[in-house]
C-alpha positions in Angstrom: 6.4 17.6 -3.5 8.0 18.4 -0.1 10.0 15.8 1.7 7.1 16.5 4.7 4.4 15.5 2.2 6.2 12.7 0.7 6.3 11.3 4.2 2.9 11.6 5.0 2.0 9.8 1.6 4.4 6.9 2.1 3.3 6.7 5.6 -0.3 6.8 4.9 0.4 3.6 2.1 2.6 1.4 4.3 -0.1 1.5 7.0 1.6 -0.8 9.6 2.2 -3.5 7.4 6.3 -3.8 7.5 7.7 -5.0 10.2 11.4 -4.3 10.5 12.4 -7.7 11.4 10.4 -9.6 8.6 10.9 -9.3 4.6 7.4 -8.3 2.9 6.2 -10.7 0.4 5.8 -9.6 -3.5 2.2 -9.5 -2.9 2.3 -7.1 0.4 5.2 -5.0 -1.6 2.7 -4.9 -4.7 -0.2 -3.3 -2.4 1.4 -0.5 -1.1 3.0 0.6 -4.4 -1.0 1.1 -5.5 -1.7 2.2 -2.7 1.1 4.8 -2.8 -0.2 5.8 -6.4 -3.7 5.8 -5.8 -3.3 7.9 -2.8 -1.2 10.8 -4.9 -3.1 10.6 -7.7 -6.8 9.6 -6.7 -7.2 7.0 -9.1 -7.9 3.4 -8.5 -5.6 1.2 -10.9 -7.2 -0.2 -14.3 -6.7 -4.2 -13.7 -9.1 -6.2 -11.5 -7.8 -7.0 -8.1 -10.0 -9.7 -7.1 -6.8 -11.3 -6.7 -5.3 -9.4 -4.1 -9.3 -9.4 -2.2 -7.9 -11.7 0.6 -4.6 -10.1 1.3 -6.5 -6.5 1.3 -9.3 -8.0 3.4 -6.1 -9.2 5.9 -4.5 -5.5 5.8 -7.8 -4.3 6.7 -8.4 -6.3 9.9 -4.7 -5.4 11.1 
């Protein structure tokens, strides 16, 4: 993968949500990892995330 491309994908699975002046949580640092993976390789990850629904449903109104 080009450094160009790698960009774009780590770009594309941060979305906004760091801020440079605030630490992520383990939760927010846990989302964009799978979304990071599910983005290079176009599948979803095997465990249930009803968990994560709320922080997802947060990242998705911001």
């Amino acid at each position: 993968m080009e450094q160009a491309e790698a960009a774009r994908a780590v770009d594309a699975a941060i979305g906004g949500r760091f801020k440079s002046w605030v630490a992520p949580g383990p939760g927010v640092i846990e989302s964009v990892g799978e979304d990071l993976a599910v983005g290079l390789t176009g599948r979803a990850p095997y465990r249930d995330h009803r968990q994560w629904a709320a922080l997802e449903e947060f990242h998705d109104r911001h």
